[in-house]
BAFI-3210 file (N, C-alpha, C; in Angstrom, 3 decimals, decimal comma, padded with zeros to 6 digits):
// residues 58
n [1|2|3|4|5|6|7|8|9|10|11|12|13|14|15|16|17|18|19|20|21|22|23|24|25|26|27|28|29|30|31|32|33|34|35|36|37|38|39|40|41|42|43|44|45|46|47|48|49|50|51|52|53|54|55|56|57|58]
n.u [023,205|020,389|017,186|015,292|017,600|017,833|015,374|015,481|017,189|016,839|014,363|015,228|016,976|014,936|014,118|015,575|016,048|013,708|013,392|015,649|014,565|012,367|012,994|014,939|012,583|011,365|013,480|014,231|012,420|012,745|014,088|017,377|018,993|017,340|018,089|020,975|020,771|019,641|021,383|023,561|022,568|022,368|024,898|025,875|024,373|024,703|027,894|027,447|025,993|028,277|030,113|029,054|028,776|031,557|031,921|030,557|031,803|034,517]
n.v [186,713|188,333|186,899|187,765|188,259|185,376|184,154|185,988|184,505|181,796|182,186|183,483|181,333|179,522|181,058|181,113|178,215|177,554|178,659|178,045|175,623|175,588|176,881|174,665|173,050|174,236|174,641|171,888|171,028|172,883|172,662|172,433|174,661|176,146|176,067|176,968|179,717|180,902|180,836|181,883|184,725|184,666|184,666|187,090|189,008|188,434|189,464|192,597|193,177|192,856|194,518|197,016|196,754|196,897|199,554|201,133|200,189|201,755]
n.w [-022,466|-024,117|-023,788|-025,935|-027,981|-028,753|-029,572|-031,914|-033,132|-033,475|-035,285|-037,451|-038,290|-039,031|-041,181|-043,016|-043,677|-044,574|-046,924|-048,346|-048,413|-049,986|-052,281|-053,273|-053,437|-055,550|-057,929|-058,380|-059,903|-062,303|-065,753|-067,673|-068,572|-067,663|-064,712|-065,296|-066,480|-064,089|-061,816|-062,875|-063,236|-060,301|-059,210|-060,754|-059,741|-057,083|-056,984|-057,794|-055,484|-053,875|-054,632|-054,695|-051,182|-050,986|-051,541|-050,234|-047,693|-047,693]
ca.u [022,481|018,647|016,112|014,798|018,205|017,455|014,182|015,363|018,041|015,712|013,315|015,802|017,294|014,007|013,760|016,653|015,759|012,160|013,630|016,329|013,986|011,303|014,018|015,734|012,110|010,863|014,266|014,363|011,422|012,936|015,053|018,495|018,713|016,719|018,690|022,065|020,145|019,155|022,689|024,080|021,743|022,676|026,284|025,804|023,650|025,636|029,060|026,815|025,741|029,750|030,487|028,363|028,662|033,451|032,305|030,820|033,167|035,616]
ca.v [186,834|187,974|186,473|188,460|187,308|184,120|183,896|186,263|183,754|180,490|182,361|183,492|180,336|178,752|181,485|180,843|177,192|177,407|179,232|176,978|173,707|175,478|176,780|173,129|171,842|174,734|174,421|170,501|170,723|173,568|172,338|172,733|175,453|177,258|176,329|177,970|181,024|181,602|180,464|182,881|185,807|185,167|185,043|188,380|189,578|189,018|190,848|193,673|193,525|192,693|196,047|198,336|196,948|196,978|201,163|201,644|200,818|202,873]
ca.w [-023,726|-023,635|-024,439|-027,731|-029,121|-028,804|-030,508|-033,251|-034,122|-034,228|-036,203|-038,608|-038,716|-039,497|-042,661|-044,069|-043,944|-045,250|-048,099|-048,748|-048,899|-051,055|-053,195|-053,398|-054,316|-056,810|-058,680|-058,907|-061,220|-063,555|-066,517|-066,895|-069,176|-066,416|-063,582|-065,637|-066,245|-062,607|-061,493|-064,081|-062,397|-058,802|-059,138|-061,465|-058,676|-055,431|-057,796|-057,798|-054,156|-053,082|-054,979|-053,735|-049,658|-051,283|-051,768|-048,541|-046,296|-048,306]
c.u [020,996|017,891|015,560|015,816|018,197|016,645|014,364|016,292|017,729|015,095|013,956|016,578|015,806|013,230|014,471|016,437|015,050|012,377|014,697|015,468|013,194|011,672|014,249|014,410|011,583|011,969|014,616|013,308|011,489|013,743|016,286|019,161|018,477|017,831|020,043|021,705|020,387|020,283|023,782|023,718|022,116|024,084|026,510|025,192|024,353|027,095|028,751|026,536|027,432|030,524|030,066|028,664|030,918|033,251|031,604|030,941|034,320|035,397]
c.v [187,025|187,203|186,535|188,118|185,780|183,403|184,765|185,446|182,193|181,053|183,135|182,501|179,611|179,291|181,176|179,285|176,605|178,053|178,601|175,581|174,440|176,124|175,502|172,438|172,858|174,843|172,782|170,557|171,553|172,721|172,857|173,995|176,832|177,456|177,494|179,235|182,015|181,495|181,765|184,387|185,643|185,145|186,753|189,185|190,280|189,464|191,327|194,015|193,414|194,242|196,861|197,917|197,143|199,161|201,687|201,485|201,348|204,557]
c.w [-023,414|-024,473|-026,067|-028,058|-029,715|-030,006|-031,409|-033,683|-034,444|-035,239|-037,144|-039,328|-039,383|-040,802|-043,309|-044,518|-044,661|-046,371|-048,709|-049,277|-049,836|-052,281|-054,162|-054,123|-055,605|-058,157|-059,234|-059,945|-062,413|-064,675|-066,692|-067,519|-068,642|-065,465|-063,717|-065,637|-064,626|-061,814|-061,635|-063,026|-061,498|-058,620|-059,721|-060,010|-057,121|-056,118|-057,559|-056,006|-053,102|-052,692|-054,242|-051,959|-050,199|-050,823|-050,298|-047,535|-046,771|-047,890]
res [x|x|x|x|x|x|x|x|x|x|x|x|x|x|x|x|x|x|x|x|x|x|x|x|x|x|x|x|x|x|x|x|x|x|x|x|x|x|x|x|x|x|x|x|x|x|x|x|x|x|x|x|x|x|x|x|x|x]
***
């Protein structure tokens, strides 16, 4: 394994992370109203992105 894989998979682990916690804290302070909304939207969202990667590998 080299090297450069290495350090691109800490430092994508450590985005996905840093976007997870500041996620986790900018959504604890929405209401709940909100949270369904935005819930609502990313399930709607990744459908849409499932579809389109379902048509090309067809």
């Amino acid at each position: 394994m080299k090297v450069e894989n290495i350090f691109y998979t800490i430092g994508v682990l450590f985005i996905i992370s840093s976007v997870v916690y500041f996620t986790n804290e900018f959504i604890a302070d929405l209401s709940d109203p909100v949270k369904l909304t935005l819930l609502i939207v990313a399930i709607i969202a990744s459908a849409i992105i499932a579809e389109l990667f379902r048509k090309v590998n067809k």
